[in-house]
VOGU-3710 file (C-alpha; in Angstrom, 3 decimals, decimal comma):
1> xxxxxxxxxx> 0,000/0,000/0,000  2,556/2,337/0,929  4,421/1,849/-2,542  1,415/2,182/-4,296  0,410/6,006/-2,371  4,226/6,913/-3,297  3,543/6,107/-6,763  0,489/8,331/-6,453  2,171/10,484/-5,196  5,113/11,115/-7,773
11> xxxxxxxxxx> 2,253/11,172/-10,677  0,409/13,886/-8,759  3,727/15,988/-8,756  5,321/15,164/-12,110  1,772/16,089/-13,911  1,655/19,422/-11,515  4,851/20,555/-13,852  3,102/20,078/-16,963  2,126/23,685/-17,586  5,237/25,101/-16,123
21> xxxxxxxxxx> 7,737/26,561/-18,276  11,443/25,125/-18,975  12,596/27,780/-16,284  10,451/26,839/-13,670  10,700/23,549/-13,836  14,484/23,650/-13,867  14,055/25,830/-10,786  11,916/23,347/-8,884  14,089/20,409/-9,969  16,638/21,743/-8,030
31> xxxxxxxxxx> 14,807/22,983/-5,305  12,982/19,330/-4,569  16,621/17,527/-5,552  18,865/20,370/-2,927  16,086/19,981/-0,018  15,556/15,953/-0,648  19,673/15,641/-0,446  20,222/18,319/2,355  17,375/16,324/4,564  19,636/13,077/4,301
41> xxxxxxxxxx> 22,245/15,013/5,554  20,912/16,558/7,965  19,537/13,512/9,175  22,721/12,231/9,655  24,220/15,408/11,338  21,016/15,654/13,861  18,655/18,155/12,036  16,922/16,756/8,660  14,919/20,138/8,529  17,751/22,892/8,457
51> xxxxxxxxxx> 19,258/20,394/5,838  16,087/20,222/3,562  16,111/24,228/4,647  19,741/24,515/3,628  19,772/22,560/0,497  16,496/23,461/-0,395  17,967/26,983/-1,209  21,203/25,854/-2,646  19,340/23,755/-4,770  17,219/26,719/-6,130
61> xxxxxxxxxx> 20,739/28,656/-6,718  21,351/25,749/-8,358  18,617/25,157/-11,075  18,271/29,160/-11,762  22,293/28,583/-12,397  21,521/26,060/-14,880  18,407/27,225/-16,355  21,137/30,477/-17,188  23,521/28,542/-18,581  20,771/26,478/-20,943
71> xxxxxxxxxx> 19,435/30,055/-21,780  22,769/31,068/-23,485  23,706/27,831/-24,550  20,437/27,865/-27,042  20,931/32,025/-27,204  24,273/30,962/-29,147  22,885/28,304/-31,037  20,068/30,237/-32,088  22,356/33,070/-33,353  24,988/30,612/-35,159
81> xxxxxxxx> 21,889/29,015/-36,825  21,147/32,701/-38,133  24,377/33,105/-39,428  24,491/29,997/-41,174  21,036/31,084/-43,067  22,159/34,117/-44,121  25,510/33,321/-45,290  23,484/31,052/-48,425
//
């Protein structure tokens, strides 16, 4: 039963992100990823929720960092594609 509700209750969050955009849901990756690893550790140093608090945070740094980099990475491509057309 208990496998079954945490099935349940991955669908329920996975479809939430459906409508968000590729920012966003970069942004929330990293938040759920930063507070799910900084509540392990935590754990294990004596206080799961200033680790989920912690990494929660550092994994929002971390997913706006990366949603950045993706940003220019297809910025560059986009403008190299342009180039490329207009050199025919």
């Amino acid at each position: 039963m208990k496998r079954i509700l945490s099935l349940l209750a991955v669908f329920l969050i996975v479809s939430g992100c459906a409508g968000m955009s590729d920012s966003q849901r970069r942004m929330a990756g990293g938040t759920a990823g930063g507070a799910a690893t900084g509540a392990i550790i935590g754990a294990i140093a004596g206080n799961a929720g200033m680790g989920a608090a912690i990494g929660a945070g550092a994994g929002l740094l971390g997913g706006y960092l990366y949603d950045q980099h993706k940003k220019s990475e297809q910025a560059a491509y986009q403008q190299g594609y342009q180039q490329g057309q207009q050199s025919r």
